[in-house]
C-alpha positions in Angstrom: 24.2 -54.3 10.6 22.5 -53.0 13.6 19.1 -50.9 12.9 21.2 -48.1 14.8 24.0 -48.1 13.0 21.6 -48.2 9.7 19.5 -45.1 10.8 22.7 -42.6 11.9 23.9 -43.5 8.7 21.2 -42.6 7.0 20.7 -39.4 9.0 24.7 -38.4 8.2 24.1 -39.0 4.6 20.5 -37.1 4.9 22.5 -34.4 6.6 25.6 -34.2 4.5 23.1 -34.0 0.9 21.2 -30.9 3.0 24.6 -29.1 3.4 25.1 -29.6 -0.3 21.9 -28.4 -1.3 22.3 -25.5 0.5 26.0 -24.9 -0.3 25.8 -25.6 -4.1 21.7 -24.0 -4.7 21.3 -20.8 -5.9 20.0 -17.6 -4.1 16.7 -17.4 -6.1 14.7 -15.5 -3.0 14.4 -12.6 -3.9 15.8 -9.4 -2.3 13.5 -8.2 0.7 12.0 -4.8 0.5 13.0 -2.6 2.4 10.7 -2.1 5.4 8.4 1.0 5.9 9.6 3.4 8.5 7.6 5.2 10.5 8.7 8.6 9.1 7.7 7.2 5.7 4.3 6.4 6.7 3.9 9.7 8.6 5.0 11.3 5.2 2.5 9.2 3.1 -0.7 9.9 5.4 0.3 13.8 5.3 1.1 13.5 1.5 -3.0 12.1 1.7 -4.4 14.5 3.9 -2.8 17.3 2.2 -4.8 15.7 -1.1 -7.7 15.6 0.5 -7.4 19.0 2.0 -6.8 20.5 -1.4 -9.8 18.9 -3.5 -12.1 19.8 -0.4 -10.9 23.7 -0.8 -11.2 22.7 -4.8 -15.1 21.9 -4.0 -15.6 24.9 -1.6 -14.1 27.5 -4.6 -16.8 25.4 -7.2 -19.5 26.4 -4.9 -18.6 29.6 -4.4 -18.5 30.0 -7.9 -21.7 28.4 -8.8 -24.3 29.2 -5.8 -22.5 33.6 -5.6 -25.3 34.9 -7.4 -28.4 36.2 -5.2 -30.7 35.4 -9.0 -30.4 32.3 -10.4 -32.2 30.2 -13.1 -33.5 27.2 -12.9 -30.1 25.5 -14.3 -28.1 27.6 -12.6 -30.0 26.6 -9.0 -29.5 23.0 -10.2 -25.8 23.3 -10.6 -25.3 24.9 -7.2 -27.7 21.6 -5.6 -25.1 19.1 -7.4 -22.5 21.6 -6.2 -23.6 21.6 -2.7 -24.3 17.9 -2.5 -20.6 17.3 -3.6 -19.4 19.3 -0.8 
């Protein structure tokens, strides 16, 4: 036999086992997720902002709360620093 004649023979019988494999294997991939759209990402950042919007006003309404008085004790001043500094 011929080298040639060795090596498409080999590359048929390479080729036909490949078809197999792929015709008889099973599907294990699993299915992709669907991709992020741009609406959904718009909706997630507002969803964050709207968060971060809402425990900013939460921190403003503690401070108001703590540092309204015009006389305050000493804990009481203390509480409207760590107030303050958390705003």
């Amino acid at each position: 036999m011929q080298a040639s004649t060795v090596v498409g023979t080999l590359a048929l019988l390479l080729g036909a086992a490949l078809v197999a494999g792929y015709t008889y294997g099973g599907d294990d991939a699993p299915p992709a997720a669907e991709p992020k759209t741009i609406q959904k990402k718009v909706d997630e950042r507002e969803a964050a902002r709207r968060a971060a919007v809402a425990a900013q006003q939460k921190r403003k309404a503690e401070f108001q709360r703590r540092c309204a008085k015009p006389v305050k004790t000493a804990e009481e001043l203390a509480e409207c620093r760590s107030a303050y500094r958390q705003l």
